[in-house]
C-alpha positions as CSV (number, residue, x, y, z in Angstrom):
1,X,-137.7,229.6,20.8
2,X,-138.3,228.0,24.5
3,X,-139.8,224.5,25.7
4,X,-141.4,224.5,28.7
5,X,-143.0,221.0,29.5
6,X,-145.8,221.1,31.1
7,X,-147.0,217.6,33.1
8,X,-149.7,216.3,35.1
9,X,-152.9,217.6,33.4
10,X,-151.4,218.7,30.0
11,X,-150.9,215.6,28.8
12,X,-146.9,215.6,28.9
13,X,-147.0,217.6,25.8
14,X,-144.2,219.9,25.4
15,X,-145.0,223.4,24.3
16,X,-142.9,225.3,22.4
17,X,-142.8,229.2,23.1
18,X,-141.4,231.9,21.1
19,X,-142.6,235.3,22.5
20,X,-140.0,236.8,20.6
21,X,-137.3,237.5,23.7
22,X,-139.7,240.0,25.2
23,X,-139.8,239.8,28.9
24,X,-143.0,238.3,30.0
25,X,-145.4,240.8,32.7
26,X,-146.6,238.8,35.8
27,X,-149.7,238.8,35.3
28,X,-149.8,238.4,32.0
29,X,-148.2,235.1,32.6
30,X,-150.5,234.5,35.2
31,X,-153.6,235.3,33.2
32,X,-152.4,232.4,30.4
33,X,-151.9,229.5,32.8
34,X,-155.7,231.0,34.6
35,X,-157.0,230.8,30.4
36,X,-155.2,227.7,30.0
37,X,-156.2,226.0,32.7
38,X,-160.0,227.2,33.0
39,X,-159.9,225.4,28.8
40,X,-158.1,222.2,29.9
41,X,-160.7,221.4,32.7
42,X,-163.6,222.5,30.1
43,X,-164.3,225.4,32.0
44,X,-166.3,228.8,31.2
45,X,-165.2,231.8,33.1
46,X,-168.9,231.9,34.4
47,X,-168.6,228.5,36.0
48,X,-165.5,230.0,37.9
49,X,-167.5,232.7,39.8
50,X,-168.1,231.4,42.9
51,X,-166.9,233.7,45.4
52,X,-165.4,235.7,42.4
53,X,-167.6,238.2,40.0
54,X,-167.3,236.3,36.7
55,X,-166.2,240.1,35.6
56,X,-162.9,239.6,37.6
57,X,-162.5,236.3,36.1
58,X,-162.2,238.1,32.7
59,X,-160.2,240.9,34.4
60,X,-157.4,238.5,35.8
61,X,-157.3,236.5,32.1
62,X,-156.9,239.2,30.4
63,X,-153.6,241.0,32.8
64,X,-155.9,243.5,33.7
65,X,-156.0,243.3,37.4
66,X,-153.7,241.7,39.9
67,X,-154.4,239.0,41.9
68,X,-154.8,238.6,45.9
69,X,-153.9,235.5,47.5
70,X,-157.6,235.3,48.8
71,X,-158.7,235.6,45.1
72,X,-155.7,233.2,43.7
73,X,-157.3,230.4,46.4
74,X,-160.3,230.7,45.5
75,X,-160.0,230.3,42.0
76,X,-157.4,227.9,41.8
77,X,-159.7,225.4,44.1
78,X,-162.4,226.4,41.4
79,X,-160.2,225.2,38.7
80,X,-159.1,222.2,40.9
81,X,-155.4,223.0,41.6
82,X,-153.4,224.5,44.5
83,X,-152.4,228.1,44.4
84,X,-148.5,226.9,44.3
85,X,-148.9,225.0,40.6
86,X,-150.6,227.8,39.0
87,X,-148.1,230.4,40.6
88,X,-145.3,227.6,39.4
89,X,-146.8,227.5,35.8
90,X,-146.4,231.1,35.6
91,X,-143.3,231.8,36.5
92,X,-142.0,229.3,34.1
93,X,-143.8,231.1,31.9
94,X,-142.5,234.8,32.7
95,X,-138.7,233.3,33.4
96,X,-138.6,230.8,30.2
97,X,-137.8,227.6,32.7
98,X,-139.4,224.6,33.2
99,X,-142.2,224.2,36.0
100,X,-139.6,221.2,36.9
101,X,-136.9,224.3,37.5
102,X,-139.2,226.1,39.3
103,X,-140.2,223.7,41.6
104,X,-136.8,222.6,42.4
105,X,-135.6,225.9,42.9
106,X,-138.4,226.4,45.7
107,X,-137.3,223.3,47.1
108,X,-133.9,224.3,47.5
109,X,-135.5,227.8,48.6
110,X,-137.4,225.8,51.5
111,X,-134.5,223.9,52.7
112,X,-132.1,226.8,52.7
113,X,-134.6,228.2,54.9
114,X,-135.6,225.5,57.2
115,X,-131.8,225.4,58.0
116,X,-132.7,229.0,59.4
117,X,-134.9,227.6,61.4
118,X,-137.9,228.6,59.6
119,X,-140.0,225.5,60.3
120,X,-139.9,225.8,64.0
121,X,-140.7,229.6,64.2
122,X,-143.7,229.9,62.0
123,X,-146.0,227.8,64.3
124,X,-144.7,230.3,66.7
125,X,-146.6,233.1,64.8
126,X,-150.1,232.2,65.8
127,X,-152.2,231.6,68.7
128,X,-155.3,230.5,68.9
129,X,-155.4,230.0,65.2
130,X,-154.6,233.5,65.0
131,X,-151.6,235.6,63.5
132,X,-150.2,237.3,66.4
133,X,-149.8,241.4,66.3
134,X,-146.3,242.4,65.8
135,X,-145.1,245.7,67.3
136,X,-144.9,248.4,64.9
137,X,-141.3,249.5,64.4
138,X,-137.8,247.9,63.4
139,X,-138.0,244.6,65.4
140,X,-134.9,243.7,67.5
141,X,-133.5,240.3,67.9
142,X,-133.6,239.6,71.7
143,X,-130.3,237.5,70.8
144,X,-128.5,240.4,69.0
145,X,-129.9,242.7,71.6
146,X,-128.3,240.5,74.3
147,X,-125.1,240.1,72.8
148,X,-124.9,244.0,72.0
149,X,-125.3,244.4,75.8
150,X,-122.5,242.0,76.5
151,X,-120.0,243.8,74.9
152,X,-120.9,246.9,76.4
């Protein structure tokens, strides 16, 4: 038997889980927190369709398809949430942790990489608004290129 305590929305009520130590599929877990949180709001799957068939609304419930992240924004701003909590929800779900876990483990996740440097390269990406084309191909680090050279 699990807890997972789920917050903000869900009325601080601790639910306890018992699926039996079987490993929980993606987007089955996904498809609960979309079920759960489409019935907490007071939602029908119809009411959910705009931009998505109310067909595909069933589909993702239900495991059946997988999600895009075009499709996961649209209906998580249908449902009133950001992508992130839904995607957090479920994989406390799938992993048996707390979306408190989760969320501090993509914390830590952030800072490790913002120590990379991370933060200052991604606004690099774009221009224009834009993502800029990449070259096809194994891309080489101009710095490990240039110190390759020097030892030459």
């Amino acid at each position: 038997m699990q807890n997972i305590l789920y917050g903000t929305g869900f009325s601080n009520v601790a639910l306890s889980l018992n699926l039996g130590g079987y490993p929980v599929d993606s987007r089955d877990s996904l498809a609960a927190v979309l079920r759960v949180v489409r019935r907490a709001r007071k939602l029908k799957a119809e009411q959910l369709s705009d931009g998505v068939t109310a067909t595909h609304i069933a589909n993702l419930e239900n495991g059946k398809v997988s999600v895009t992240l075009e499709t996961l924004e649209a209906v998580a701003t249908m449902l009133n949430v950001k992508p992130i909590t839904l995607l957090a929800l479920a994989t406390g779900l799938r992993t048996g942790t707390s979306y408190e876990l989760v969320l501090r483990d993509i914390e830590s996740e952030i800072e490790q990489l913002a120590v990379l440097g991370l933060l200052e390269e991604l606004p690099q990406e774009f221009e224009g608004g834009r993502l800029k084309s990449r070259p096809s191909g194994a891309q080489v680090s101009q710095k490990r290129l240039a110190a390759v050279l020097e030892c030459k």
